[in-house]
N, C-alpha and C positions, 0 to 999 in steps of 0.2 A: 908306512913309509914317511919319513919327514921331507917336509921341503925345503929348499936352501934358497937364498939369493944374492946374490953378488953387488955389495955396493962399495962404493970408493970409501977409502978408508976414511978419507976427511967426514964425510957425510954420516961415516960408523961412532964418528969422536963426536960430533953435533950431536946426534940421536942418546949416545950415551949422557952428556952432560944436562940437554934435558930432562933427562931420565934421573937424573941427579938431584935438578933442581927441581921436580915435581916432586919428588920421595920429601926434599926438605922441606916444599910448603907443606907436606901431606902433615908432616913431626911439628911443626910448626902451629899450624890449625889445633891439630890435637892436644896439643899443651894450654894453648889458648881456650877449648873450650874447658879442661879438664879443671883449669884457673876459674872459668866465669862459674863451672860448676858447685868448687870449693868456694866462692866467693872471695879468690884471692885480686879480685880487682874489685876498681873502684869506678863507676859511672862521672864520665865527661858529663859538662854542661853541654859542649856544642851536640852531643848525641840526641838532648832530650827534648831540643828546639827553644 
């Protein structure tokens, strides 16, 4: 049996666009590491102290 729960739409629209914006860091990260893996970036000065 599932369970339901009732929330205010406003708070459904918040939760959703979180939901949005954490999937795009998710694609985001993974492109980035997929780049440092291919070696398509290039190491900053300020990173290496």
């Amino acid at each position: 049996m599932k369970e339901t729960v009732t929330i205010p739409k406003k708070e459904y629209a918040r939760l959703k666009k979180c939901e949005e914006t954490e999937k795009d860091l998710l694609v985001s990260l993974v492109k980035g590491l997929e780049d440092i893996q291919h070696g398509r970036i290039k190491p900053w000065k300020g990173a290496t102290g």
